[in-house]
C-alpha positions as CSV (number, residue, x, y, z in Angstrom):
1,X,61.0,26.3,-76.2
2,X,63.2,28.5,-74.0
3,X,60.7,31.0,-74.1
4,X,57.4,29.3,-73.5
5,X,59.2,27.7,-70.6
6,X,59.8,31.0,-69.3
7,X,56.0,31.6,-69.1
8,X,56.3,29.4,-66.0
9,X,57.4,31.0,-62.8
10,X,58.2,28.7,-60.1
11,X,58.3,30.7,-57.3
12,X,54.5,32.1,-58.8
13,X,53.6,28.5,-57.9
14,X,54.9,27.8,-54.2
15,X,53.2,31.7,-53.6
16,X,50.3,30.3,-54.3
17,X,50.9,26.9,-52.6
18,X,51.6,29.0,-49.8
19,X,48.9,31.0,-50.0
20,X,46.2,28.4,-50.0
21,X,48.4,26.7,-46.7
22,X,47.6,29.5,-45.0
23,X,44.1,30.8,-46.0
24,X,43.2,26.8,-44.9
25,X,45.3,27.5,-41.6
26,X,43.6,30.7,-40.9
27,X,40.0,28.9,-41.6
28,X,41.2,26.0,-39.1
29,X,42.0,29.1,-36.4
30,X,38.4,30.9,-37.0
31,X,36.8,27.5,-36.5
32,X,38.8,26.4,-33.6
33,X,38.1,30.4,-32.1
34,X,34.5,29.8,-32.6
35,X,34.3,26.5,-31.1
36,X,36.1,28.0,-28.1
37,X,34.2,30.3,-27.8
38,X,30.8,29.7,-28.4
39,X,30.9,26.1,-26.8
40,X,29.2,25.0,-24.0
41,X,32.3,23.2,-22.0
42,X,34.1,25.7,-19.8
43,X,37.5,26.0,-21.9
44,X,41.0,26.5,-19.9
45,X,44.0,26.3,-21.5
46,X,47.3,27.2,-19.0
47,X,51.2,26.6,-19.8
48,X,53.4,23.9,-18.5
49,X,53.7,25.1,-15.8
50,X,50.0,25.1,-14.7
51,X,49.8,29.1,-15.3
52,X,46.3,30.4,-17.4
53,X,46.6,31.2,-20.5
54,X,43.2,31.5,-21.9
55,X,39.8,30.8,-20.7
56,X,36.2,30.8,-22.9
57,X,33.0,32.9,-22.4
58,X,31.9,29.7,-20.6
59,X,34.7,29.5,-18.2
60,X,33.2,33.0,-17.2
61,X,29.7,32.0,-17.2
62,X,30.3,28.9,-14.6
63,X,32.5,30.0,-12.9
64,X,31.8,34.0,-12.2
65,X,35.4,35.1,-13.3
66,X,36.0,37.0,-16.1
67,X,39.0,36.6,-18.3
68,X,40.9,39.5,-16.9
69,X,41.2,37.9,-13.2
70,X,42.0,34.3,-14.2
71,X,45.1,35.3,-16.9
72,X,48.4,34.6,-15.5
73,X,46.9,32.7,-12.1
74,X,47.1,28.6,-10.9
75,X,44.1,27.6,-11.0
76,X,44.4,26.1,-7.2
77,X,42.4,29.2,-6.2
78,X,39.1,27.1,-7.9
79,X,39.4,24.3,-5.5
80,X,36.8,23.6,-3.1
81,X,38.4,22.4,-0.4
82,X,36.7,19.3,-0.5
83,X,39.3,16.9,-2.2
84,X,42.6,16.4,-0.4
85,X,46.1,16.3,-1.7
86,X,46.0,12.8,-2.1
87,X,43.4,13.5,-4.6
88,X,45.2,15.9,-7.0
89,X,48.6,14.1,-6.3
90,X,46.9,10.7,-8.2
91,X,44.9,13.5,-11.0
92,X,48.6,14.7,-11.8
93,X,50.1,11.4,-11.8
94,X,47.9,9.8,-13.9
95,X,47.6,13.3,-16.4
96,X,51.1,12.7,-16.7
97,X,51.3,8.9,-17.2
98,X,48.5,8.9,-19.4
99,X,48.4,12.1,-20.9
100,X,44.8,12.6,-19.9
101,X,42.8,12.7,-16.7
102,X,39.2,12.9,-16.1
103,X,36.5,11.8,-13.5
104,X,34.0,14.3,-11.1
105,X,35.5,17.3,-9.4
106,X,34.3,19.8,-6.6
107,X,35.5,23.3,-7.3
108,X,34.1,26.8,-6.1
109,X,32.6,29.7,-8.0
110,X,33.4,33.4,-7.5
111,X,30.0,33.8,-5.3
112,X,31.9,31.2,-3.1
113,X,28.8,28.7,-3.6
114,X,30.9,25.0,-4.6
115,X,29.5,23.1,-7.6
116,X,30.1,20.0,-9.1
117,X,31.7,19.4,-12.5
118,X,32.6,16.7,-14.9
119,X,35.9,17.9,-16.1
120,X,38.6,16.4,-18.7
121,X,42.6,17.5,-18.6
122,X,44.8,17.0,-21.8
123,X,48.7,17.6,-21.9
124,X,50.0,18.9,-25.0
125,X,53.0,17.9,-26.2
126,X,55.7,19.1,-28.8
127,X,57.2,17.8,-31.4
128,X,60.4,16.6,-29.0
129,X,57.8,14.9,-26.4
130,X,57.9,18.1,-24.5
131,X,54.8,19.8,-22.7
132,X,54.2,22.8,-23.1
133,X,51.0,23.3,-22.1
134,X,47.4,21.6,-20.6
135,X,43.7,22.0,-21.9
136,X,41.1,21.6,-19.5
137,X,37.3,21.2,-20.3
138,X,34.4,20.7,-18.0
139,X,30.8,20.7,-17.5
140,X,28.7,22.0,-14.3
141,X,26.8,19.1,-13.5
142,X,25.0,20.4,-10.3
143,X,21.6,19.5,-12.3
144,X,22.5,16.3,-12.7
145,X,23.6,15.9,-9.2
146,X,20.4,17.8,-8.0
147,X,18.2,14.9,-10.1
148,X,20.1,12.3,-9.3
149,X,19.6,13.6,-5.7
150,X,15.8,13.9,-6.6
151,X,15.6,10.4,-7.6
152,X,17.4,8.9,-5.1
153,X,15.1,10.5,-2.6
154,X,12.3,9.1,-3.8
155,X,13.5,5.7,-4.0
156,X,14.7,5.6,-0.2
157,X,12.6,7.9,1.5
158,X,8.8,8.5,2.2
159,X,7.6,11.3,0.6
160,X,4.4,12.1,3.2
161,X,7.0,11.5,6.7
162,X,10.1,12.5,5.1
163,X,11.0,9.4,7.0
164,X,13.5,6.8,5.2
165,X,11.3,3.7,3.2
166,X,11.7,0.2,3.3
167,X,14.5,0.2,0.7
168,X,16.5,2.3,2.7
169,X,15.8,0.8,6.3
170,X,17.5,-2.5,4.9
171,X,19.9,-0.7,3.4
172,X,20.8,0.5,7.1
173,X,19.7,-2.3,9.3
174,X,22.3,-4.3,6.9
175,X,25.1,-1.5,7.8
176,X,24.1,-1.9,11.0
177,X,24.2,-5.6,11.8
178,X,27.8,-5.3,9.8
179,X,29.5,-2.8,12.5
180,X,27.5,-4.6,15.2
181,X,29.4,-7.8,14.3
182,X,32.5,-5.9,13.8
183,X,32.0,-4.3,17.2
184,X,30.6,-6.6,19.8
185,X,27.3,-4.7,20.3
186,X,23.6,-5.1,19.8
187,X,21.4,-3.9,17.5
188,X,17.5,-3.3,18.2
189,X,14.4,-3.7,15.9
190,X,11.5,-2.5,16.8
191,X,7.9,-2.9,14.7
192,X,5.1,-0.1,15.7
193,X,1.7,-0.4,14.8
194,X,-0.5,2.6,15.3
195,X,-4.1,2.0,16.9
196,X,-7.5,3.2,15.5
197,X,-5.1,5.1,12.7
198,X,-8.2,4.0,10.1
199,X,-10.8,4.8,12.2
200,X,-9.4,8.9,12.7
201,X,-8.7,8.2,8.5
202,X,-12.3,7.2,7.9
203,X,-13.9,10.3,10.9
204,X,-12.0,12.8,10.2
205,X,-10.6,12.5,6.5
206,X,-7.2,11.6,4.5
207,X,-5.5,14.9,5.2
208,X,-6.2,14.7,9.2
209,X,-4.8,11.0,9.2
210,X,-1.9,12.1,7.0
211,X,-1.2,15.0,9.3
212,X,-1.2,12.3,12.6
213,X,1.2,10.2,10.6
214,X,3.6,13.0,10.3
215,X,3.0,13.8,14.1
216,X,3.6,10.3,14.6
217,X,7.1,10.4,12.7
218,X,8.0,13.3,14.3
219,X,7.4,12.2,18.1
220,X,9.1,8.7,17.1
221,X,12.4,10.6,16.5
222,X,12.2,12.9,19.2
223,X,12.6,9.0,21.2
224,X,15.7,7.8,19.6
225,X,19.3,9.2,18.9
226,X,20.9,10.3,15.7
227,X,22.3,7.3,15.1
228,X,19.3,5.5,15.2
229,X,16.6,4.9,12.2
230,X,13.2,5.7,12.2
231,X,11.3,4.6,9.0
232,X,7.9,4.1,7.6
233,X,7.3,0.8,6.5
234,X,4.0,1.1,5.5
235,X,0.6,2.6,6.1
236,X,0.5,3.3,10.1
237,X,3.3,1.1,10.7
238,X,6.6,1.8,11.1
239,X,9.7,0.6,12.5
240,X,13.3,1.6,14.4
241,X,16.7,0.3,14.3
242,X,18.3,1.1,17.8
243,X,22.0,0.9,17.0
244,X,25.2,0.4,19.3
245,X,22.8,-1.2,22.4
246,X,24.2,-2.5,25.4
247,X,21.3,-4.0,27.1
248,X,18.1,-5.3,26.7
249,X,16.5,-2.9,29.3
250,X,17.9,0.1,27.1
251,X,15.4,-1.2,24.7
252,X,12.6,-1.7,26.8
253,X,13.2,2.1,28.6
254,X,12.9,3.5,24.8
255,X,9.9,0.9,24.2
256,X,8.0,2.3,26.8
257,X,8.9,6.1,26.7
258,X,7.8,5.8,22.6
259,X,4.3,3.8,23.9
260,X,4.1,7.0,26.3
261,X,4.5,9.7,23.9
262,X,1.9,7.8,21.3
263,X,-0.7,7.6,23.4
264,X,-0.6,11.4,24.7
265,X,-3.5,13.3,22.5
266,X,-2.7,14.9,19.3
267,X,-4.5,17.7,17.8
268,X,-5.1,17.6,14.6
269,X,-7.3,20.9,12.7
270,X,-9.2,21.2,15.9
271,X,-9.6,17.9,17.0
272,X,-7.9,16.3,20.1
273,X,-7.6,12.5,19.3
274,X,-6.0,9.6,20.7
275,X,-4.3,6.7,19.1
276,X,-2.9,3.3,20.6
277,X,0.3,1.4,19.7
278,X,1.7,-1.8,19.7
279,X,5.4,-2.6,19.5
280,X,7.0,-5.9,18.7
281,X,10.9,-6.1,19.3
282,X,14.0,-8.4,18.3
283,X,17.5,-8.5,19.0
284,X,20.5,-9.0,16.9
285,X,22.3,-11.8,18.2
286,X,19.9,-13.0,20.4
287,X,16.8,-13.7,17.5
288,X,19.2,-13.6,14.6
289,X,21.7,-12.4,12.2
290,X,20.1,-11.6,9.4
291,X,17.9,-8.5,8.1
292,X,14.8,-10.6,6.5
293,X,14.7,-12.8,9.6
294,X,14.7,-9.9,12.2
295,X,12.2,-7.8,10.2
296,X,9.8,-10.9,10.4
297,X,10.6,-11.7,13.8
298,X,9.5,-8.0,15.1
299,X,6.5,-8.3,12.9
300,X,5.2,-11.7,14.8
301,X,6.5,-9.9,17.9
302,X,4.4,-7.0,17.5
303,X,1.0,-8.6,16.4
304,X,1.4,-10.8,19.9
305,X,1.6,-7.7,21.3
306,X,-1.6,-6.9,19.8
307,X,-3.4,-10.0,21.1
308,X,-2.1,-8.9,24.9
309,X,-4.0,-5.6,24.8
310,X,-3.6,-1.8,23.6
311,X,-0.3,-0.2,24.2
312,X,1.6,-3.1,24.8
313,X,5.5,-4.0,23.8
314,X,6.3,-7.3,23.3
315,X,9.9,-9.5,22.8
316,X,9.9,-12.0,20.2
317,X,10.6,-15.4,21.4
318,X,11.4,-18.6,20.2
319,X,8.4,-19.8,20.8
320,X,6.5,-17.1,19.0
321,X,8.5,-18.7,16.4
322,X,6.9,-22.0,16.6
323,X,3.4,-20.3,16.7
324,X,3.7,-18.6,13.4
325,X,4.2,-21.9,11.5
326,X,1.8,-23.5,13.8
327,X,-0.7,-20.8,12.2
328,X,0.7,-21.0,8.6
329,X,0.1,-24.5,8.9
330,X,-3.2,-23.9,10.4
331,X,-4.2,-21.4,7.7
332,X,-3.0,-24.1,5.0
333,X,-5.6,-26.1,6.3
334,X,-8.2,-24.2,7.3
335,X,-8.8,-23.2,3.2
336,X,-9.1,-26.7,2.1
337,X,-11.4,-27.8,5.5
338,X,-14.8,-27.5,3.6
339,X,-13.5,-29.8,0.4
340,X,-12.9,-32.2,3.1
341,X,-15.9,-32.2,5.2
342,X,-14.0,-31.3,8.4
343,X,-16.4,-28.8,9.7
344,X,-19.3,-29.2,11.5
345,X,-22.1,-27.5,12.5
346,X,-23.4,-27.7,16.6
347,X,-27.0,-26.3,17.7
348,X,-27.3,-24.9,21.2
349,X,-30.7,-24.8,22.5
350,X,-32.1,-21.6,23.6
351,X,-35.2,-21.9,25.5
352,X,-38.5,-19.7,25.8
353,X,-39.0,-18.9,29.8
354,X,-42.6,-18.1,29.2
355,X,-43.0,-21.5,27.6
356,X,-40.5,-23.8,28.7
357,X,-40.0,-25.0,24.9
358,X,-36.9,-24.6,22.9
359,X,-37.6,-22.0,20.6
360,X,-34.2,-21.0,19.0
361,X,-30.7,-22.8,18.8
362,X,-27.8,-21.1,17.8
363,X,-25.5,-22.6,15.4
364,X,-21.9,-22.6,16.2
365,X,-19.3,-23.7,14.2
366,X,-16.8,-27.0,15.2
367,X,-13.3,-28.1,13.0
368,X,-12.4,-31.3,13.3
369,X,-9.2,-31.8,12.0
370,X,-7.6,-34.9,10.8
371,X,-4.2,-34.9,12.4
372,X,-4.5,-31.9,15.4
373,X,-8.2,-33.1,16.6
374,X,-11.0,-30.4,17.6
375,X,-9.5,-27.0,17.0
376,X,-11.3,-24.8,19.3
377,X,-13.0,-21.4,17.3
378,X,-10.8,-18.7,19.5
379,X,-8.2,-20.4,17.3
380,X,-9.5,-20.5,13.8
381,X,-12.2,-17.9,13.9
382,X,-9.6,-15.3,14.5
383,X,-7.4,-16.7,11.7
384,X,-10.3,-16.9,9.5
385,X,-11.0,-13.0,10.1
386,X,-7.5,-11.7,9.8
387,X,-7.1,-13.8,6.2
388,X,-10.6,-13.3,4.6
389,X,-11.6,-17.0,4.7
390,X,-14.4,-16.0,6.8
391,X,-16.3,-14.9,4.0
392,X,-16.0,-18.5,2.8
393,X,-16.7,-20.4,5.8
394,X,-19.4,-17.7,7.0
395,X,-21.3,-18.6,4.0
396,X,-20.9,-22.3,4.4
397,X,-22.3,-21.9,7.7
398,X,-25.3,-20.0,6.9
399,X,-26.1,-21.9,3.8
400,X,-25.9,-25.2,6.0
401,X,-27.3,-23.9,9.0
402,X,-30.7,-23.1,7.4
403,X,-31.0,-25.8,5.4
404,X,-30.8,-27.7,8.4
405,X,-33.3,-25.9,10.8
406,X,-35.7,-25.7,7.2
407,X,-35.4,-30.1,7.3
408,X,-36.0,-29.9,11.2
409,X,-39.4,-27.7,11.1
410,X,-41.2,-31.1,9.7
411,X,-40.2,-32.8,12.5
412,X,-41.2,-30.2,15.1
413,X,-45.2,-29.0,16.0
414,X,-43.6,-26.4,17.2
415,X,-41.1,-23.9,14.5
416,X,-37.9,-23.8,16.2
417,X,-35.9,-20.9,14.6
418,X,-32.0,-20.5,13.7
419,X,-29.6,-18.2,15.0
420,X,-26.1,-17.3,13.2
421,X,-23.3,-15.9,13.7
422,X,-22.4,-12.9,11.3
423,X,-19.1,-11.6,11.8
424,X,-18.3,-7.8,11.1
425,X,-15.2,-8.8,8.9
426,X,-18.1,-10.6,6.5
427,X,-19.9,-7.3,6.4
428,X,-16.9,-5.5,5.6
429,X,-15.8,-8.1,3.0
430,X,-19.5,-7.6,1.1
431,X,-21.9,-10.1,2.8
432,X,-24.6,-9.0,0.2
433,X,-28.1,-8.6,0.7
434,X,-28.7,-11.0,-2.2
435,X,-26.8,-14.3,-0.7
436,X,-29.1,-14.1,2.3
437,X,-31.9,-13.8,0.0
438,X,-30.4,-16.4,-1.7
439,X,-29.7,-18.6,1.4
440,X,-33.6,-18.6,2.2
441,X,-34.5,-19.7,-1.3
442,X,-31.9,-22.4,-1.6
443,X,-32.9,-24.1,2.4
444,X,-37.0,-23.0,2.2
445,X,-36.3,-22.0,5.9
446,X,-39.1,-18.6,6.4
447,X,-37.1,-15.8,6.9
448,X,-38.8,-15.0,10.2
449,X,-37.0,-18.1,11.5
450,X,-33.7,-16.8,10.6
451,X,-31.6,-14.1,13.0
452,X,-28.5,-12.7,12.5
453,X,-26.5,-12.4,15.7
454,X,-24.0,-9.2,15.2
455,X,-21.5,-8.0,17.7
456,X,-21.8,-4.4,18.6
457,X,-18.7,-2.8,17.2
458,X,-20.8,-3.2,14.0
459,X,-23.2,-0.7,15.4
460,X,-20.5,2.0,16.0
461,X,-20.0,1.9,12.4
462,X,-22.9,3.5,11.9
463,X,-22.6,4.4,8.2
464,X,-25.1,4.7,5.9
465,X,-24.6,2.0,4.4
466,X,-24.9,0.0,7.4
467,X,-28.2,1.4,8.5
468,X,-29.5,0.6,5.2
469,X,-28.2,-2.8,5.0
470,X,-29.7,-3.7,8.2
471,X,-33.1,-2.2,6.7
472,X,-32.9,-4.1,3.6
473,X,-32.4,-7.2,5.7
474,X,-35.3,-6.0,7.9
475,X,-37.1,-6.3,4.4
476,X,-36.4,-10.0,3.8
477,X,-38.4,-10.7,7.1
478,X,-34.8,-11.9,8.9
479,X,-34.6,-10.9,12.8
480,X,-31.3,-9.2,14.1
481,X,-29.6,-9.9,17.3
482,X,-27.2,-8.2,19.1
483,X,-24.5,-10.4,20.9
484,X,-22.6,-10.3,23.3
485,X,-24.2,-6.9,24.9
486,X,-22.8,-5.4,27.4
487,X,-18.6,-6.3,26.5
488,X,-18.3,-3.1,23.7
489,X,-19.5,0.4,23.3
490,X,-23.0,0.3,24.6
491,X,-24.8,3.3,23.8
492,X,-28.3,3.9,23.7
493,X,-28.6,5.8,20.5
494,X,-26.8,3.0,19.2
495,X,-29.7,0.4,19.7
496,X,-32.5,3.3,18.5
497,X,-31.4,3.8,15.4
498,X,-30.9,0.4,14.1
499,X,-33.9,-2.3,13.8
500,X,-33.0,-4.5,16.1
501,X,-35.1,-7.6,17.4
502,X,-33.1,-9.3,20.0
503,X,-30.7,-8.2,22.6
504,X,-28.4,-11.0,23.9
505,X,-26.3,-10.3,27.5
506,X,-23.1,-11.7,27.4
507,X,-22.4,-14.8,29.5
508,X,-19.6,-12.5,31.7
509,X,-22.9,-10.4,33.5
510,X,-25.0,-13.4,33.9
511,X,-22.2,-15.6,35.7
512,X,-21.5,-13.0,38.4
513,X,-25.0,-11.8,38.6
514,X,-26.0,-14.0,41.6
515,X,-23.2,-13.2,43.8
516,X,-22.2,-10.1,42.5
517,X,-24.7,-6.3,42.9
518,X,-23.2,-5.3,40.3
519,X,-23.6,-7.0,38.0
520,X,-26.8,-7.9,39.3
521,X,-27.8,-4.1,38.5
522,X,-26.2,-4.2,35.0
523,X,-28.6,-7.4,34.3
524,X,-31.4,-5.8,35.6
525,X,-30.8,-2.4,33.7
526,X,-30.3,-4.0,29.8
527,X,-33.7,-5.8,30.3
528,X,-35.2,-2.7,31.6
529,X,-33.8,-1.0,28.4
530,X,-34.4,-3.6,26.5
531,X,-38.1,-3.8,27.2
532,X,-38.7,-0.4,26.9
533,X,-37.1,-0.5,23.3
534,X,-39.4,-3.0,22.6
535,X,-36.3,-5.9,22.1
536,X,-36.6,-9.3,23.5
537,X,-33.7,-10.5,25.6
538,X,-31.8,-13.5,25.6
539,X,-29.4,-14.1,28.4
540,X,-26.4,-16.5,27.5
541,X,-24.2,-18.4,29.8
542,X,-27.3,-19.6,32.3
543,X,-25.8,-22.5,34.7
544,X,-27.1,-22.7,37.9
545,X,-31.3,-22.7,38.9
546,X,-30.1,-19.2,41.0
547,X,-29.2,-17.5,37.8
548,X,-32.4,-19.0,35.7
549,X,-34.8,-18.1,38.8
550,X,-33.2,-14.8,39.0
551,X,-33.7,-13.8,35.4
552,X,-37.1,-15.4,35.3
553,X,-37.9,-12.9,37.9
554,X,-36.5,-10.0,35.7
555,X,-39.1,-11.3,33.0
556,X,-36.1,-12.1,30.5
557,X,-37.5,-13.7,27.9
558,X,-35.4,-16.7,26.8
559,X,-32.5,-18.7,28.2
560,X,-29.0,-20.2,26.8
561,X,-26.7,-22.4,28.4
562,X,-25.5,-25.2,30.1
563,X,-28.3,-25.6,32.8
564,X,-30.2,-26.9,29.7
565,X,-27.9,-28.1,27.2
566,X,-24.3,-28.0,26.2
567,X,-24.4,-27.2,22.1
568,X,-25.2,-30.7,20.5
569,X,-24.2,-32.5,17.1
570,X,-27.1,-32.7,14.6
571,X,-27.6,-36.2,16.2
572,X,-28.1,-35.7,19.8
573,X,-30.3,-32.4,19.0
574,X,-32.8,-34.9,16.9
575,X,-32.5,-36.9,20.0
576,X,-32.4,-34.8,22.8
577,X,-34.6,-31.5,21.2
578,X,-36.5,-32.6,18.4
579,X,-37.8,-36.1,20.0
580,X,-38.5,-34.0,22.9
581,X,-39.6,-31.0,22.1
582,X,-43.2,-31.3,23.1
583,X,-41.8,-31.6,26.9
584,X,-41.7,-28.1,28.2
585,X,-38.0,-28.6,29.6
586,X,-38.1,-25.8,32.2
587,X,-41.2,-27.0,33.7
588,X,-39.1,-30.4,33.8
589,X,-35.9,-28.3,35.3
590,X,-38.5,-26.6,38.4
591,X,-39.5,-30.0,39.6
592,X,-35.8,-31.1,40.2
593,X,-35.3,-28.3,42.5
């Protein structure tokens, strides 16, 4: 027994024990020597007291240092400067309290350039609860930075201006109202609204307009301080915060030196144009306290500017205030006014000189509404424009309109023929080629009896599809009109190249005519032009027997006004037109005088 116990060596045992402890220890080492260096992480591991005692490949690779000048150093001499000793007073605190510290850092690479880095510290401790030394691992996050940077660019700022966006104007119109309260000071708003931005868009193309926008931008900070925001809210509008104001007139001084630098000229690939502005302003205390409520109030402001005229600031007022629901309200209504039969359709006459017979009437829309009474059209028509219910209502009219006039031709000997209104905001908005067809089908009214009276803006739009439009309506047999001649952009080539049948002078000319040479001559010079481009004229606004003997004179060949009739219901036109209408009425009118 002795013997084959002797076969077992004890000590052969705990070798071997040994052995395997430390050919596992030595695998542990070359695993955690790879990790350091092959991973990613910058890796610094320094003493207790703070002093480098080993850095990775990556440490180099980040930071520009090799392993040679870190050993032995603090690493204070990474530090960017940027954090102050507050900062690293609570890191060290809490490293020590916790055992760990770790959050975003600032620290500076050999090249000097400073980087941000996510970086973790670990104390090590021995077996007695000592330290006796402290790990460090961090990441260069700059890319992350740079994205998040990216991204949070393109959230608050416009990427055409460079100008901040909406999200970051009430980000700092907020701020703003905050120190202003704090402070005792006012703060300004201010809405701009570029002029004939979309025509220069449409003329000259999308990369000229987007060029003036940037112009634009650029002029609107060269009027305002640092401290002040210019944004783009949208399109070719765009708005300023005026901080730290004083006094009102501060804001009207920078109001007017920004309506002055708009409207100077601005070149743009060759072409010298010139745009129109108009500015809307509110004031925080005066208007309100709140963000939303001043950002609405400028808007309201700056559309009343709008209606005063081109380049044209304008305060927001209580009673602006009251307006806008007043409209809202108005608006509410106006959708729902056909439903409930609250419009109406009036005829004015318009009279043949050569006959004395009515030969026309023009059909002009009335809203009577149940609780506010007659709402005159320079109230409604607008709204109706600026919302798109005019396509609604314009078809309402025409469809009513001619069926009406197509009922009255049985009752006439003579055909009395309809005028209408067609707004250019109906073109724009599709007024097709088929509903007028349709219009004449659905009344039986002849088409030759229908005109379409367009304002001349339409004609500076001379597009193509316009001029074929026109044509195709030239097709149906419908006249066309032009109203209110004289008020827009006149032009000559204009009237040539459209097919126009009737030239109507606006009521302004043919009131001062008589006592006026003027406008006298201007009369005298559309029917000359007129005539010899083969239109036909019709002069609105006729009052007096001095202005219908002086156009009579000019050979102008029909009349419309209150001389002869103010524009009637469809009752007192049966009664005072249609009952009539074999009485030549200006033969009637020359006896009285």
């Amino acid at each position: 027994m002795k013997k084959n116990l002797g076969l077992f060596d004890p000590s052969a045992l705990m070798s071997l024990v040994d052995t395997n402890k430390q050919q596992h220890v030595a695998q542990q080492l070359r695993i955690a020597t790879t990790i350091f260096d092959v991973a990613a992480e910058a890796i610094v591991v320094t003493d207790k007291t703070n002093t480098i005692c080993a850095v990775n490949p990556a440490f180099s690779r980040i930071t520009g240092y090799s392993k040679a000048e870190v050993l032995g150093k603090n690493p204070q001499f990474l530090s960017s400067g940027r954090h102050d000793v507050n900062f690293y007073r609570n890191m060290w605190q809490i490293l020590n309290q916790a055992g760990q510290w770790q959050g975003e850092i600032w620290n500076r690479r050999k090249s000097g350039e400073i980087y941000p880095e996510w970086l973790t510290i670990t104390k090590i401790e021995d077996e007695t609860g000592d330290i006796f030394a402290f790990i460090a691992i961090f990441t260069d996050i700059s890319k992350i930075k740079q994205d998040e940077e990216q991204l949070w660019r393109q959230t608050n700022y416009d990427f055409l201006t460079g100008l901040p966006n909406n999200t970051l104007l009430n980000d700092r119109l907020s701020n703003a109202l905050i120190t202003a309260m704090r402070e005792e000071h006012l703060v300004a708003l201010l809405f701009i609204d570029l002029d004939h931005f979309k025509v220069i868009n449409n003329t000259l193309g999308h990369a000229a307009g987007d060029l003036l926008l940037q112009k634009v931008a650029q002029r609107l900070l060269g009027c305002v301080t640092e401290m002040d925001t210019v944004a783009r809210f949208s399109g070719d509008k765009f708005t300023i915060v005026l901080n730290s104001v004083e006094k009102e007139d501060e804001i009207a001084v920078i109001a007017e030196n920004i309506i002055e630098q708009l409207t100077a000229p601005f070149e743009l690939n060759g072409h010298s144009v010139f745009v129109g502005t108009s500015i809307g302003v509110t004031v925080y205390p005066t208007d309100a306290n709140d963000a939303d409520i001043l950002l609405r109030n400028a808007d309201i402001a700056m559309y009343r500017a709008k209606s005063l005229g081109p380049n044209v600031y304008q305060f927001f007022t209580s009673t602006m205030n009251e307006q806008i629901h007043t409209r809202m309200s108005l608006e509410h209504d106006l959708r729902h006014a056909i439903e409930r039969e609250e419009l109406e359709l009036y005829y004015q006459p318009i009279v043949d000189l050569e006959t004395g017979f009515v030969a026309k009437a023009e059909a002009l829309l009335r809203w009577e509404h149940p609780s506010r009474g007659k709402v005159p059209p320079y109230e409604f028509i607008p709204l109706a424009e600026e919302t798109g219910l005019i396509t609604k209502l314009g078809e309402w009219v025409l469809y009513t309109a001619a069926r009406q006039m197509s009922q009255w031709q049985t009752q006439v000997s003579m055909p009395i023929s309809i005028s209408i209104n067609v707004s250019t905001h109906q073109l724009k908005r599709g007024l097709s080629i088929a509903t007028i067809a349709d219009v004449l089908s659905y009344s039986q009214l002849a088409s030759q009896l229908l005109t379409l009276e367009i304002t001349e803006s339409l004609l500076m739009e001379d597009t193509v599809a316009n001029i074929q439009w026109f044509h195709k309506i030239k097709e149906l047999g419908v006249k066309i009109s032009i109203d209110d001649f004289g008020t827009g952009y006149s032009s000559l080539s204009y009237l040539k190249r459209f097919p126009l049948d009737f030239l109507k002078i606006d009521r302004s000319f043919i009131r001062d005519a008589i006592n006026k040479q003027e406008d006298a001559s201007l009369v005298k010079a559309i029917i000359a032009m007129a005539q010899g481009l083969k239109l036909k004229v019709i002069a609105e606004g006729v009052e007096t027997q001095e202005q219908l003997s002086f156009l009579h004179q000019l050979h102008c060949e029909y009349v419309q006004g209150f001389y002869f009739f103010k524009p009637l219901s469809v009752t007192d036109f049966e009664k005072h037109v249609l009952e009539k209408h074999n009485v030549p009425l200006l033969k009637k009118r020359q006896s009285k005088s």
